[in-house]
KESE-581363 format. One record per atom (N, C-alpha, C, O): z, x, y; residue in one letter. Coordinates in steps of 0.001 Angstrom, whole numbers, padded with zeros to 6 digits, always signed. Layout:
BEGIN
ZXYa/...
This chain:
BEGIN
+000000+000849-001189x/+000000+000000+000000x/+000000+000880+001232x/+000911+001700+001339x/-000943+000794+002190x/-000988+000935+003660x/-000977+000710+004464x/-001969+000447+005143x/+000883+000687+005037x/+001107+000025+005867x/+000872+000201+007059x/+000767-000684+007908x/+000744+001684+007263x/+000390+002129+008143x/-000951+001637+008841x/-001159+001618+010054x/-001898+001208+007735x/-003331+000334+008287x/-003555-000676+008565x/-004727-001055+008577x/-002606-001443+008870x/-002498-002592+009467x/-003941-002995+010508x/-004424-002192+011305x/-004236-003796+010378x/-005195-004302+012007x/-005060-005768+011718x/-004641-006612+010926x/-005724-005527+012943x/-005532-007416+013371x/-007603-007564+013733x/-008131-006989+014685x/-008160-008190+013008x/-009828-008355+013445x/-009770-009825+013213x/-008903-010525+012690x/-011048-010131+013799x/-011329-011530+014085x/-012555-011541+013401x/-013403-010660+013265x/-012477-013061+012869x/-013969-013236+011573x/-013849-014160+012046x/-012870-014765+012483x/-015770-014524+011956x/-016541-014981+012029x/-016361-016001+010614x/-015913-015588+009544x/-016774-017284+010849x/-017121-018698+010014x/-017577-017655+008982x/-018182-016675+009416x/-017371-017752+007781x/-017721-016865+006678x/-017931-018301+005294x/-017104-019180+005056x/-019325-018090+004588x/-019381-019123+003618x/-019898-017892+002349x/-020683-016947+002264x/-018923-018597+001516x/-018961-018194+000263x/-019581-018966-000507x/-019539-020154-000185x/-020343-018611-001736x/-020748-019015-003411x/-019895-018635-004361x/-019589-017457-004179x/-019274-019186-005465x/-019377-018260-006580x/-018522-019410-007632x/-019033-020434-008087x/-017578-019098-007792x/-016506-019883-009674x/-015544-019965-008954x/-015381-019100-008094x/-014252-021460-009155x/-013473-021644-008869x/-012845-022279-010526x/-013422-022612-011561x/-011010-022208-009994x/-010418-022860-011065x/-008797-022687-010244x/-008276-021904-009450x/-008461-023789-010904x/-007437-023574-010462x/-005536-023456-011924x/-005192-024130-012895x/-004959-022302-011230x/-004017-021918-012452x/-002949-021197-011761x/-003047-020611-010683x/-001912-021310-012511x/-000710-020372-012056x/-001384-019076-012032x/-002492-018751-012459x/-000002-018062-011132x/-000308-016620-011352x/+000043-016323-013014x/-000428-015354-013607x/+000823-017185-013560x/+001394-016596-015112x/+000200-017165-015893x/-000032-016419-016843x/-000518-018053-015855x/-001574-018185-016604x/-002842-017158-016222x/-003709-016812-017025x/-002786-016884-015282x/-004264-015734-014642x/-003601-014513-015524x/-004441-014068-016306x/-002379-013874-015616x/-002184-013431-016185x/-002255-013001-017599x/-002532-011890-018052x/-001863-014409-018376x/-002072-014635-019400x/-003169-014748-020304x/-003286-014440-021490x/-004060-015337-019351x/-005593-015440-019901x/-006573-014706-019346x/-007718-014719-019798x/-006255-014083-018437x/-007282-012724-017200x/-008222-013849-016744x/-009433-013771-016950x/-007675-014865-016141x/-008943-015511-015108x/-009541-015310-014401x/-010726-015633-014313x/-008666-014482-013400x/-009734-013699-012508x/-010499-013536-013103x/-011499-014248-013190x/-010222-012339-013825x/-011200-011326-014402x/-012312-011931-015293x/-013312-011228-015445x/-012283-012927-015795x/-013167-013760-016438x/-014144-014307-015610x/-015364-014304-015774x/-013144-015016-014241x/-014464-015679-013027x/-015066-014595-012193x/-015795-015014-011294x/-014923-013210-012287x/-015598-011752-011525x/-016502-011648-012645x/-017677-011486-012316x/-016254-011702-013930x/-017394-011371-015126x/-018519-012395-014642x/-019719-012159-014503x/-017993-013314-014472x/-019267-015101-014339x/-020004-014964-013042x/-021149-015365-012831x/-019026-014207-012004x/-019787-014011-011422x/-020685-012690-010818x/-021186-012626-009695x/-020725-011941-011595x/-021482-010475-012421x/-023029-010863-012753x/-024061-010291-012401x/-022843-012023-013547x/-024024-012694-014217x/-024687-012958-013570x/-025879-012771-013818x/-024298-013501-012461x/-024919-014801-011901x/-025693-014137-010384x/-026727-014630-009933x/-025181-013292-009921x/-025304-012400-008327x/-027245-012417-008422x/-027833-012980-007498x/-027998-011838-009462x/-029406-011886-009237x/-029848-013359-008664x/-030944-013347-008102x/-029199-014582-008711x/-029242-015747-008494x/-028863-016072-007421x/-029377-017042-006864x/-027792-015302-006796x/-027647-016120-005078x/-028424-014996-004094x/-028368-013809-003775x/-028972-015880-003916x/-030030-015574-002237x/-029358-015627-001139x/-028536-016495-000846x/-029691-014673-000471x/-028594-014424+001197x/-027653-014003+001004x/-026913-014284+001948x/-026872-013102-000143x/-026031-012399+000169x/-026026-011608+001272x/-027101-011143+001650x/-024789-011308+002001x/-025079-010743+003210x/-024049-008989+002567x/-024110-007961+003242x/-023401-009049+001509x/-023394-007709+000956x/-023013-007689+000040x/-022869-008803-000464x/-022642-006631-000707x/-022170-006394-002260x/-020780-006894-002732x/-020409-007319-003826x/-020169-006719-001624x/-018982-007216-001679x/-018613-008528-002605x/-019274-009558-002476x/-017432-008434-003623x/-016884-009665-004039x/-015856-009957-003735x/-015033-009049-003852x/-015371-011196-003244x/-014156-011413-002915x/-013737-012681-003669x/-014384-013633-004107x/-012079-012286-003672x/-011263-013637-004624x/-010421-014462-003629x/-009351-014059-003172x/-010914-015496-003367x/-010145-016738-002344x/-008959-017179-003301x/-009025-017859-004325x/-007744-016546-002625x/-007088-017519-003158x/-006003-018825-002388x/-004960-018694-001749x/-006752-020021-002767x/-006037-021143-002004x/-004599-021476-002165x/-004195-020732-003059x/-003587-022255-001726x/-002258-022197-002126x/-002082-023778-001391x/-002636-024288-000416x/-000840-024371-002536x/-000907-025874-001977x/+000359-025346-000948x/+000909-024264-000743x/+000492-026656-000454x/+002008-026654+000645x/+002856-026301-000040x/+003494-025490+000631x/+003468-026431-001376x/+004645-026249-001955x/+005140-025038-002261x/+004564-023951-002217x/+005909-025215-002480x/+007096-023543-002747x/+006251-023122-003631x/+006144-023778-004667x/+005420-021890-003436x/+004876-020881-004642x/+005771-020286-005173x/+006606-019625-004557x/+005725-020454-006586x/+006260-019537-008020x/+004901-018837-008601x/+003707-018869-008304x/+005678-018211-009548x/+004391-017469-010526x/+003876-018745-011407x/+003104-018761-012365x/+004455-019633-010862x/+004093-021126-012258x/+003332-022032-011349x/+002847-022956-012001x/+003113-022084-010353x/+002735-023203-009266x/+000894-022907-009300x/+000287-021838-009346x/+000414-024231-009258x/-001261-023281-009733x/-001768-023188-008168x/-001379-023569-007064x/-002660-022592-008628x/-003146-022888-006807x/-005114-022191-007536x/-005416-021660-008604x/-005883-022539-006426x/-007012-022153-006693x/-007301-021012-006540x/-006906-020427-005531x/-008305-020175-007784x/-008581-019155-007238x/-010032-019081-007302x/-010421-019822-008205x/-011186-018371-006593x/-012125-018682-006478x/-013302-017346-006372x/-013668-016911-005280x/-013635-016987-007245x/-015064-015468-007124x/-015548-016074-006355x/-015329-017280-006246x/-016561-015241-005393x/-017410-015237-004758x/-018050-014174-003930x/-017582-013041-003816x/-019128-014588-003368x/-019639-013467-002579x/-020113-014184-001328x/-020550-015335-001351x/-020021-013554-000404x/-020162-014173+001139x/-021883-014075+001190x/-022494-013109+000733x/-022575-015318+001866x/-023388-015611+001914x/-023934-016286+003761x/-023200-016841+004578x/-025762-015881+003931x/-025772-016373+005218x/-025444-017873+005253x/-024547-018352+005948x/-026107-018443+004587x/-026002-020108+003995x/-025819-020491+002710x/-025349-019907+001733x/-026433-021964+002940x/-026050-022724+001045x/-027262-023273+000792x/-027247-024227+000014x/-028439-022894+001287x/-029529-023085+001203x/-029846-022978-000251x/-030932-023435-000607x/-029204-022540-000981x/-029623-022905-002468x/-028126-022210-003584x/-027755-021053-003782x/-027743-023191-003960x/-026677-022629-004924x/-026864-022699-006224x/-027140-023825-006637x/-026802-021857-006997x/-027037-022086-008337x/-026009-022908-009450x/-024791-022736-009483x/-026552-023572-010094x/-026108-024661-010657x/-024647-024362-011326x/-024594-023453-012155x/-023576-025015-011035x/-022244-024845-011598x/-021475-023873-010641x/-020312-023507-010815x/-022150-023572-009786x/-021085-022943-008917x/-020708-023697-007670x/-021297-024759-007467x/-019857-023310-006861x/-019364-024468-005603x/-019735-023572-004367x/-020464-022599-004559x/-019273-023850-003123x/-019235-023511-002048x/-017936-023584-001519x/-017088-024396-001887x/-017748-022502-000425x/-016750-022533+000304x/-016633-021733+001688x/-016681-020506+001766x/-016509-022418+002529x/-016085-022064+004324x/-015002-022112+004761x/-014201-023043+004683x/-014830-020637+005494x/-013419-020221+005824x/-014244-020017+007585x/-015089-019301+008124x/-013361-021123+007914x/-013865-021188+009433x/-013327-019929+010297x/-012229-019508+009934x/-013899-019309+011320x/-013591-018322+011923x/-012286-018439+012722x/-011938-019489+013261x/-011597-017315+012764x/-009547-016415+012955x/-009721-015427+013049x/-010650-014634+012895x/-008618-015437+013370x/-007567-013772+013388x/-007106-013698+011554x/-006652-014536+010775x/-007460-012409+011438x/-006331-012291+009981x/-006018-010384+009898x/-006682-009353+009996x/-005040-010661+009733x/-004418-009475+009461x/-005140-008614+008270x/-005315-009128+007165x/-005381-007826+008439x/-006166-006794+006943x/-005227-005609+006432x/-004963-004608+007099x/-004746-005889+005087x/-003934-004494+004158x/-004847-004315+003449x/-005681-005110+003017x/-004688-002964+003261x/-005216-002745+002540x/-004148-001983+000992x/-003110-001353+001190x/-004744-002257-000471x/-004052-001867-001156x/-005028-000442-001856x/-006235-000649-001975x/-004599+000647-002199x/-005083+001459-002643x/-004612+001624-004309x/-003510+001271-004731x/-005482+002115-004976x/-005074+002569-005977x/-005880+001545-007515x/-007065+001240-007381x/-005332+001223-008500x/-006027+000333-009751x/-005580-000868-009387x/-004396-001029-009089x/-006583-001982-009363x/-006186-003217-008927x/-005067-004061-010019x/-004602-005178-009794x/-004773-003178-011287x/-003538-003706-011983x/-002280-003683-011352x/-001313-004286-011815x/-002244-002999-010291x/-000852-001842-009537x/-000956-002981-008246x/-000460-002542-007209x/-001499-004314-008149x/-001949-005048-006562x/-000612-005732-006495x/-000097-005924-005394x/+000037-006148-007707x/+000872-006649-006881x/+002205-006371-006511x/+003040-007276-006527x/+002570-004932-006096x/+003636-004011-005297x/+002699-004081-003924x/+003057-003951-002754x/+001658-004277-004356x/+000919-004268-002866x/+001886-005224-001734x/+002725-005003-000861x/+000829-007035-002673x/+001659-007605-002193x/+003157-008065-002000x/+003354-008713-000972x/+003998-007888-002633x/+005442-007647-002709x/+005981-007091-001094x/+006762-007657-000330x/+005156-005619-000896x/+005555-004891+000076x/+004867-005802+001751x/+005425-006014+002827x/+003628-006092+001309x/+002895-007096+002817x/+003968-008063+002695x/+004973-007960+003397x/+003781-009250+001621x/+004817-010190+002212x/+006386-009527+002736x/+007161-010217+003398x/+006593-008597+002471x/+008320-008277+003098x/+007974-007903+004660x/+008658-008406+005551x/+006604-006769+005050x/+006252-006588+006257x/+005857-007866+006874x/+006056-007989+008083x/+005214-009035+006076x/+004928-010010+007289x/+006221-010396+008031x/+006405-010389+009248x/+007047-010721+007087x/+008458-011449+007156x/+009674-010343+008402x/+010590-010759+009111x/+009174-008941+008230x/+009762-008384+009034x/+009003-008404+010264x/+009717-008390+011268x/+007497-008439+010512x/+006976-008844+011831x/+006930-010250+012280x/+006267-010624+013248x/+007502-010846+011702x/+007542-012342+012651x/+006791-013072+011939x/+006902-014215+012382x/+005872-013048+010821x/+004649-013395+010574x/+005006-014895+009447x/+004187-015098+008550x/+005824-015540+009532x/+006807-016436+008749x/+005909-017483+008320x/+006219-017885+007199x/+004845-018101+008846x/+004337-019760+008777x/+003455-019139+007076x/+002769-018157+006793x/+004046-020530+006183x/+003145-020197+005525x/+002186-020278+005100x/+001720-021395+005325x/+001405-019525+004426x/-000282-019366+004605x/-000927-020547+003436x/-000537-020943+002338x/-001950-020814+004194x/-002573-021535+002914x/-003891-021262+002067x/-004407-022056+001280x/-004416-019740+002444x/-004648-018973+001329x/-004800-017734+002303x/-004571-017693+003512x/-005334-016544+001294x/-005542-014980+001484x/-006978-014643+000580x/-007473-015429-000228x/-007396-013586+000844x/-008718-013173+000723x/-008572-011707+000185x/-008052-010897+000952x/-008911-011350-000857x/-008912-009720-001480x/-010531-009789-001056x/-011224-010804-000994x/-010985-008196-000741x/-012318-007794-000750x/-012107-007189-001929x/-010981-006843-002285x/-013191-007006-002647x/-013637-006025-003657x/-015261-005404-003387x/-016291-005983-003733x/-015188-004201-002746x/-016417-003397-002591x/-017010-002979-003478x/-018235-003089-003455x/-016318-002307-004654x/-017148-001852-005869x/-016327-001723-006799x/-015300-001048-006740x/-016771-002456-007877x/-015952-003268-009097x/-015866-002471-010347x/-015335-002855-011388x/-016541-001118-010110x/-017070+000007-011241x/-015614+000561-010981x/-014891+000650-011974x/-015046+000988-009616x/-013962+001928-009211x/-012828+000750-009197x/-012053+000938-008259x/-012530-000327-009911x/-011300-001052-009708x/-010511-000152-010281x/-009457-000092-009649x/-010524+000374-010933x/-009255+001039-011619x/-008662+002787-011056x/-007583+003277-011392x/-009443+003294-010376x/-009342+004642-009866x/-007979+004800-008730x/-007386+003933-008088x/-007862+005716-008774x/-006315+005722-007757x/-006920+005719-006643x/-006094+005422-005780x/-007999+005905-006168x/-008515+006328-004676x/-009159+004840-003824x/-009533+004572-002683x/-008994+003973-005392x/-009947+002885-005001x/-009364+001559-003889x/-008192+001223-004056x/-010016+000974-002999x/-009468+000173-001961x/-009816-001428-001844x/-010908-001967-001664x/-008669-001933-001988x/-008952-003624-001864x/-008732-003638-000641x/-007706-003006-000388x/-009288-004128+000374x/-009134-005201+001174x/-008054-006537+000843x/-008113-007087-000257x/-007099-006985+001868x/-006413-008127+001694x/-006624-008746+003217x/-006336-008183+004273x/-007149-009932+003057x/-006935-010671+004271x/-005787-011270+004531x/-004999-011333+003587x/-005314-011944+006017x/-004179-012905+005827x/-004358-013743+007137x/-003913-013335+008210x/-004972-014835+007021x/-004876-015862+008057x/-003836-015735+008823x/-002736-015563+008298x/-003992-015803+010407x/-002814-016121+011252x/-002420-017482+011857x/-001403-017581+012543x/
């Protein structure tokens, strides 16, 4: 975790393609969902038109209620796109209207992510940053180096 890299940037209306489902963190666990909806959507990338880069990212939505590791919430592959001018069949859409969001970044094997987050949520909570969110955004730049110590997720965080 780098806390030290903190920033604050502003995004632009951003629309995504890709696999959604929704499950606890102990079932993603249990069954590697993510990692199952990043495989699906591996397959599928020669198929969406207008990617605007390589990048994959995992939306993850969160209801109002007290999150546990048992509480499901959506999680969602995708890849950011100019439009929805054509989606390929069985996948959904999704728009994250333009904010401020805070960016951590976590370094290292994306098995090791969540001391990441452990350590952001204690820094939000020590900067004031209290309201809670109703989802966050991992980047994934290149999915060959998830596991390398050098390697870098992106974490978004709505303000």
């Amino acid at each position: 975790m780098l806390l030290k890299d903190v920033e604050k940037v502003h995004k632009q209306k951003m629309k995504f393609i890709g696999f959604s489902t929704k499950a606890s963190l102990n079932e993603d666990i249990q069954f590697n969902i993510v990692k199952n909806l990043r495989e699906q959507i591996l397959t599928q990338l020669p198929l969406i038109k207008n990617r605007l880069n390589d990048s994959i990212f995992l939306i993850q939505v969160y209801e109002e209620e007290e999150w546990t590791p048992d509480t499901p919430y959506t999680h969602m592959v995708a890849v950011e796109v100019k439009d929805f001018s054509f989606v390929p069949n069985a996948m959904i859409t999704h728009t994250i209207p333009n904010g401020e969001f805070l960016v951590f970044k976590h370094q290292g094997p994306e098995e090791n992510i969540d001391s990441t987050y452990i350590t952001m949520n204690e820094w939000l909570e020590e900067n004031n940053y209290v309201a809670p969110r109703l989802f966050d955004i991992e980047q994934w730049e290149d999915l060959t180096a998830m596991n390398n110590h050098d390697h870098i997720i992106k974490i978004y965080i709505p303000l």
